[in-house]
C-alpha positions as CSV (number, residue, x, y, z in Angstrom):
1,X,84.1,83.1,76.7
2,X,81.2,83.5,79.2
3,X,77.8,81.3,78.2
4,X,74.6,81.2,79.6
5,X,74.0,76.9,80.1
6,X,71.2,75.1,80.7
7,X,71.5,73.3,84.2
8,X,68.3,71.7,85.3
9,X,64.7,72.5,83.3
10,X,63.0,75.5,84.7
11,X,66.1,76.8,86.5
12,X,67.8,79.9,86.3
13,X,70.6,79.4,83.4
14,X,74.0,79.5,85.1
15,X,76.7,82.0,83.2
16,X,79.6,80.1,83.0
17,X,83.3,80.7,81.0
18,X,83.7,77.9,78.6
19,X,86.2,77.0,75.8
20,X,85.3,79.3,72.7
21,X,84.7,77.1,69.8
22,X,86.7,76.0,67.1
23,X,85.7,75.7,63.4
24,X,84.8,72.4,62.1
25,X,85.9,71.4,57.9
26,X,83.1,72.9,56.8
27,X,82.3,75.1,59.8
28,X,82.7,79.1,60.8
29,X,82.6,80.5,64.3
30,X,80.5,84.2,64.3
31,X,81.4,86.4,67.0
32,X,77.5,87.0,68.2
33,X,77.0,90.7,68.0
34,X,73.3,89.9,68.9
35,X,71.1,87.2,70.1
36,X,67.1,87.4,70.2
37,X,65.4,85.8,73.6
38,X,62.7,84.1,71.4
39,X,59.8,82.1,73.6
40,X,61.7,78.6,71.5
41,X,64.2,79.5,74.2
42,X,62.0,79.0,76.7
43,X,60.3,75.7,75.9
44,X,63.8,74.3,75.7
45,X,64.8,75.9,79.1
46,X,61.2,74.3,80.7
47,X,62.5,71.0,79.0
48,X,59.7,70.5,76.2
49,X,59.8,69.2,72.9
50,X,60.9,66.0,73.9
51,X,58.0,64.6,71.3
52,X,59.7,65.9,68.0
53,X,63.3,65.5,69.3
54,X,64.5,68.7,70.2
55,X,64.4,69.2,73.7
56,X,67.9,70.3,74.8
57,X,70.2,67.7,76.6
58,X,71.3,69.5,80.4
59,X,74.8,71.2,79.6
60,X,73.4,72.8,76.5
61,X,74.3,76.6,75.7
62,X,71.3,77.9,74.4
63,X,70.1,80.8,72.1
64,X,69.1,80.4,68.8
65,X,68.8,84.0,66.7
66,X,72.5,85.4,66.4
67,X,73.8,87.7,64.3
68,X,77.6,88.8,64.5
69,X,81.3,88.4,62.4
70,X,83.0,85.9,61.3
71,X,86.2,85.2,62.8
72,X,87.0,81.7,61.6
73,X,86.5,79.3,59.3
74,X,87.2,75.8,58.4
75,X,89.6,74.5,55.4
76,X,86.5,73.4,53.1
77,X,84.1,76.6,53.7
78,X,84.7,78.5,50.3
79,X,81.6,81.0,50.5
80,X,82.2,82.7,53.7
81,X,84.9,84.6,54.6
82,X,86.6,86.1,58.0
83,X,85.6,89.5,58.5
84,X,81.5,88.8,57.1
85,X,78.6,89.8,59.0
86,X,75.5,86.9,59.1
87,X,72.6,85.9,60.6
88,X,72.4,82.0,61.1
89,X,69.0,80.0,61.0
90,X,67.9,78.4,64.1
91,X,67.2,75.0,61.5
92,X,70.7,74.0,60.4
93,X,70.4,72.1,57.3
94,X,73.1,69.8,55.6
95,X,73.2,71.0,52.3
96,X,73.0,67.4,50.9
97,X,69.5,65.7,51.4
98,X,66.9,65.3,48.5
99,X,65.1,68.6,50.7
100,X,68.0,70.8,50.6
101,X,68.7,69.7,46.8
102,X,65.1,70.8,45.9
103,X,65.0,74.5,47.4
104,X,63.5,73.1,50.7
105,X,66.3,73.1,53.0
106,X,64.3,74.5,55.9
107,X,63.0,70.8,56.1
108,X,66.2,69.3,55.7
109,X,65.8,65.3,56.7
110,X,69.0,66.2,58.9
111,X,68.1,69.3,60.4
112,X,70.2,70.1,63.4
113,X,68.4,73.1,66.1
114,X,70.5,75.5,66.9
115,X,70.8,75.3,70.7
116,X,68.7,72.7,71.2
117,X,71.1,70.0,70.3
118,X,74.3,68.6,71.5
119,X,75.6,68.8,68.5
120,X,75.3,72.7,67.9
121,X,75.6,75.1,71.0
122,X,74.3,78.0,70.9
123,X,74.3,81.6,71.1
124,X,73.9,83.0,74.3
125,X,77.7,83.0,74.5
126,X,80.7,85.2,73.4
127,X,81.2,82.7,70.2
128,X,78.8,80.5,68.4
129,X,80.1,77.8,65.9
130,X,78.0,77.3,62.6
131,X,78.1,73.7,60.9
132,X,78.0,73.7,57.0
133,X,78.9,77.1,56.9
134,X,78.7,77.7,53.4
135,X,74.9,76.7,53.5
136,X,73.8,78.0,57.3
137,X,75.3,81.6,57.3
138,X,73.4,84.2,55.4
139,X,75.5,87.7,54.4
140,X,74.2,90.5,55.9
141,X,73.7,93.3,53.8
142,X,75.9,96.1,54.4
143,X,75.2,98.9,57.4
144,X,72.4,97.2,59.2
145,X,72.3,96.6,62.5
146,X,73.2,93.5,64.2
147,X,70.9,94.0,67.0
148,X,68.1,94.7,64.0
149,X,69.0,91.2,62.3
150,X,69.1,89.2,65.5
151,X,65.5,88.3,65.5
152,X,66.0,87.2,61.7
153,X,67.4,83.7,62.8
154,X,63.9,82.9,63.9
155,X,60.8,84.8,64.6
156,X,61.0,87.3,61.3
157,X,61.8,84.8,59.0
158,X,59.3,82.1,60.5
159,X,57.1,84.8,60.0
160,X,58.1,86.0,56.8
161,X,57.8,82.6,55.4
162,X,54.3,81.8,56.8
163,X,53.0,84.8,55.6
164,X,54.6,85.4,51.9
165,X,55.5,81.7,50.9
166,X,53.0,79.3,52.7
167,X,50.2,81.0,53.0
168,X,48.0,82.6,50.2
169,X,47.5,86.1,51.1
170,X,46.6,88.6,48.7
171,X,46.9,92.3,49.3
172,X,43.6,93.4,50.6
173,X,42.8,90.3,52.2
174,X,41.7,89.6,55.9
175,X,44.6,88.1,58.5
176,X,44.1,87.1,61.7
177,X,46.8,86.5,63.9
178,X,46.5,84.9,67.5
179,X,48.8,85.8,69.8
180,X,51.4,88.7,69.6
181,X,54.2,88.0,71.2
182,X,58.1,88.3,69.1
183,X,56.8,85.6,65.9
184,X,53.1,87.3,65.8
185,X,54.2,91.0,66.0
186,X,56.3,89.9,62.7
187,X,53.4,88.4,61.1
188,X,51.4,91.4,62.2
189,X,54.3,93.5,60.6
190,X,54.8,91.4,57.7
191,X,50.9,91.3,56.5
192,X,50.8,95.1,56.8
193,X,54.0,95.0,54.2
194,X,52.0,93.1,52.2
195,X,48.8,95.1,51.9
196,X,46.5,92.9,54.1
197,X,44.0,93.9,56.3
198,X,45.1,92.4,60.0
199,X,43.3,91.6,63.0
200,X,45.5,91.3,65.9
201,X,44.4,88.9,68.9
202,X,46.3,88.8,72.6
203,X,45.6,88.8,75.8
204,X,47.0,91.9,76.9
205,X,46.5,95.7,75.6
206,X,50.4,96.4,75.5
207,X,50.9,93.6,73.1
208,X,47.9,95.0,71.0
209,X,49.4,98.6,71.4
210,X,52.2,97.2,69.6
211,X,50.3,95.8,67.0
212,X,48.5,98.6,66.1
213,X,51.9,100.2,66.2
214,X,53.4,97.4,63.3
215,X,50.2,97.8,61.3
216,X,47.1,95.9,62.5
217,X,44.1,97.2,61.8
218,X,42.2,95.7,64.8
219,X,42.6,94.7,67.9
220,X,40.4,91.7,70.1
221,X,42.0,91.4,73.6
222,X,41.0,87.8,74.2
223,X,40.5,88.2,77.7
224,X,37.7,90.0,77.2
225,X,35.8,88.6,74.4
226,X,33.5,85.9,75.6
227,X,34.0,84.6,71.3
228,X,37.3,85.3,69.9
229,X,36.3,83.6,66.7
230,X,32.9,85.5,66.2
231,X,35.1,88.4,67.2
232,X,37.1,88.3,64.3
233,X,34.3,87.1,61.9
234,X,32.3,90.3,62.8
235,X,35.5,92.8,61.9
236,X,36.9,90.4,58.7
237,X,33.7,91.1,56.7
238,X,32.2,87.3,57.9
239,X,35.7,85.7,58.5
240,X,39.7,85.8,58.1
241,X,40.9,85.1,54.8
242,X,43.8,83.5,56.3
243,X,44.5,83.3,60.1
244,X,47.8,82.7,62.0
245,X,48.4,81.0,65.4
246,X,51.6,82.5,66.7
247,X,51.2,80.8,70.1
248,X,50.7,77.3,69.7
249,X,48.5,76.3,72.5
250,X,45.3,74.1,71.7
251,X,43.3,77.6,72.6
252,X,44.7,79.6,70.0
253,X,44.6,77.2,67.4
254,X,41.1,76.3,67.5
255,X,40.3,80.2,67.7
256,X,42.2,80.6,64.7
257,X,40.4,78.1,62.5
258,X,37.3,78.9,63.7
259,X,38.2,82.6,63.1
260,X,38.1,81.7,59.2
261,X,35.4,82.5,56.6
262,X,34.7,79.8,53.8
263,X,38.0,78.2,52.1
264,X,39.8,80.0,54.6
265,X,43.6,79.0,54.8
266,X,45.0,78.2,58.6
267,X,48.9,79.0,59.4
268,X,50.4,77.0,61.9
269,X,53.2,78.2,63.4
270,X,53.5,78.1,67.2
271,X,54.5,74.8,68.3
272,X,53.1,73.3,71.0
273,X,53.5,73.1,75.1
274,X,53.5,70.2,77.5
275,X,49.9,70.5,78.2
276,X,49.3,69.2,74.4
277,X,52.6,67.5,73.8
278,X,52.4,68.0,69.9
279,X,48.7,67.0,69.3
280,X,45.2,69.6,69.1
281,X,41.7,68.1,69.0
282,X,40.6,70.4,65.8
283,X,37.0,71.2,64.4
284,X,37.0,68.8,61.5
285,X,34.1,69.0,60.7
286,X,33.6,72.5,60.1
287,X,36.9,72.4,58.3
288,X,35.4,70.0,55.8
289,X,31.9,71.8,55.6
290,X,33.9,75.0,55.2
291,X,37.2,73.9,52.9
292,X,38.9,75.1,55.5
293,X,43.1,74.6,54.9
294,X,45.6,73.7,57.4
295,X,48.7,74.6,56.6
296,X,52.6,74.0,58.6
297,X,54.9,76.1,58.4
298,X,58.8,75.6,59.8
299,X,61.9,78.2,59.4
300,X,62.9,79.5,56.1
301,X,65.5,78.5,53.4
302,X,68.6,80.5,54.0
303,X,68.3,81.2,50.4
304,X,65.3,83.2,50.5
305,X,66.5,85.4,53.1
306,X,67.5,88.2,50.1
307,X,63.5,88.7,50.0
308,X,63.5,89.9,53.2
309,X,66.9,92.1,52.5
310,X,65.3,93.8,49.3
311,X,62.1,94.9,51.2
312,X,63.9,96.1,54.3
313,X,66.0,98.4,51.6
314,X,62.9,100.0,50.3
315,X,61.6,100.9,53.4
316,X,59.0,98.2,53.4
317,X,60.0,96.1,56.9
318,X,61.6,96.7,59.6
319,X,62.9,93.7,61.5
320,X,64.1,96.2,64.2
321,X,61.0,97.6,65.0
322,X,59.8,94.0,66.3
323,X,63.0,94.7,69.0
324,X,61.5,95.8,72.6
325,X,64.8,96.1,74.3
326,X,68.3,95.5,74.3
327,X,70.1,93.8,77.4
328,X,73.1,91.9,78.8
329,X,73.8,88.0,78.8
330,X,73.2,88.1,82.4
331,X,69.6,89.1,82.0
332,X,68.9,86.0,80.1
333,X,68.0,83.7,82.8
334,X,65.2,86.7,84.4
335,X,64.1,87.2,80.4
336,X,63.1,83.5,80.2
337,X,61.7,83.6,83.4
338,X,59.0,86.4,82.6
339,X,57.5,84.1,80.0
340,X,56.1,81.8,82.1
341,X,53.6,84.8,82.1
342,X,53.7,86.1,78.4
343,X,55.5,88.7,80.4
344,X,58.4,89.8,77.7
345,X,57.2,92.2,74.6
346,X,58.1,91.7,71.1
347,X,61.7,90.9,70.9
348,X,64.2,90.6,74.0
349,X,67.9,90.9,72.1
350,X,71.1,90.1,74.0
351,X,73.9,92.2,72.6
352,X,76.6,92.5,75.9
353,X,78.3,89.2,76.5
């Protein structure tokens, strides 16, 4: 099967045929229908991450949002069957630690990244193998759309979780969300579904276009606002019930607790660059002052994903409309490439290998 591997950091990904995988025990190997380009893909191809373990070893295949069938399984997988359509998290969880036991496996004590390990190659490739099947792939339901799931394995669900399970958003309520690339035009999408009032915040107007497109209610291009926290105070009736930073950079946090009104709620959700290396000077004191919440927030539990399913059946979200474009596994290495300059809109999917 062809695979696009990670050579040297910051280098085009080399496309390369490799040996398809094989199941493992408890494994299944998904024939990817679909793979999202998500911006995680990039911090592993520039070689970050290094400070919470997960930047990827040279050799890697990455890709970490696949959808696709099921064409084999291992001897002790007894949920998931050849011929099934999933979606696989990019958080692989084990099934068996005191997290997983508890309803929390997207913080399983053993996670394993999906292509950011050694242990799990990923999905920019023909085949992908799934570890603990029976607990990593979800069902899809029946008649959607692989290429509409694919960003489900990481940006919608991140998104979705953030947004319905972490945060405490009430319809009606004031959102902020900085930065709108594939995770914050879910959010944006996501908090319209759920009957808040959203203020989208980027750097460019196409981004914002989209926005508005997925539901906000406002826009603040950030290049142009000389105070994108007053901005956002000024639209959100004083300040943002709860804001989001999508991005992760030290900028976009600060903007997005400063964006907050009184016992305000903060969402992280971007994770950080090389320039911060995991760790954002914060305004403390106004978050004491203020009661202002800071709030992590990492994946989703597999198990949850039917919340998503039952919404998208009623017309309520569309995962698919967060998708910009479709293209070929050869593309991959110029997709990556255009983020160094926020360059890719919503949702990049792979879907010829």
């Amino acid at each position: 099967m062809r695979a696009a591997i990670l050579k040297a950091y910051g280098e085009p990904l080399e496309i390369e045929e490799v040996d398809a995988p094989e199941p493992s025990p408890d494994g299944a190997v998904v024939e990817v229908e679909a793979c999202g380009i998500c911006r995680s893909d990039w911090h592993g191809w520039r070689g970050d991450w290094d400070w919470v373990g997960a930047k990827p070893p040279l050799g890697q295949i990455l890709g970490h949002e696949p959808a696709g069938k099921v064409v084999a399984v291992g001897d002790e997988v007894t949920r998931v069957s050849e011929g099934d359509r999933v979606a696989v998290p990019f958080n692989l969880s084990d099934g068996t630690c005191p997290e997983c036991r508890t309803g929390h496996s997207n913080v399983c004590e053993n996670v394993v990244p999906l292509g950011f390990a050694e242990a799990a190659p990923g999905a920019f490739a023909g085949e992908v193998h799934v570890p603990v099947a029976d607990q990593n792939a979800v069902a899809l339901p029946d008649g959607v759309d692989s290429v509409d799931m694919a960003g489900l394995g990481c940006r919608f669900m991140t998104a979705f979780h953030a947004l319905a399970h972490r945060a405490d958003l009430d319809p009606g309520d004031w959102i902020a969300v900085h930065g709108c690339g594939g995770v914050g035009l879910s959010a944006v999408h996501i908090a319209d579904a759920l009957g808040a009032n959203v203020v989208a915040v980027d750097l460019t107007d196409e981004k914002l276009d989209e926005a508005v497109e997925l539901g906000a209610d406002e826009t603040i291009n950030a290049a142009e606002a000389d105070d994108v926290p007053g901005a956002v105070r000024a639209l959100a009736d004083g300040g943002a019930d709860v804001s989001v930073d999508a991005l992760g950079i030290a900028e976009t946090c600060r903007n997005s607790i400063l964006s907050l009104g009184r016992r305000g709620q903060h969402v992280q959700i971007g994770l950080t660059t090389q320039e911060e290396e995991g760790t954002v000077a914060l305004p403390t004191d106004a978050m004491v002052m203020q009661e202002i919440e800071f709030v992590g927030s990492f994946g989703m539990q597999p198990t949850r994903y039917d919340e998503i399913f039952r919404m998208v059946e009623r017309g309520k979200l569309d995962p698919g409309a967060v998708v910009s474009e479709t293209v070929s596994l050869d593309d991959v290495p110029d997709r990556l490439a255009a983020m160094d300059d926020f360059g890719t809109v919503g949702i990049p999917v792979v879907d010829e290998f």
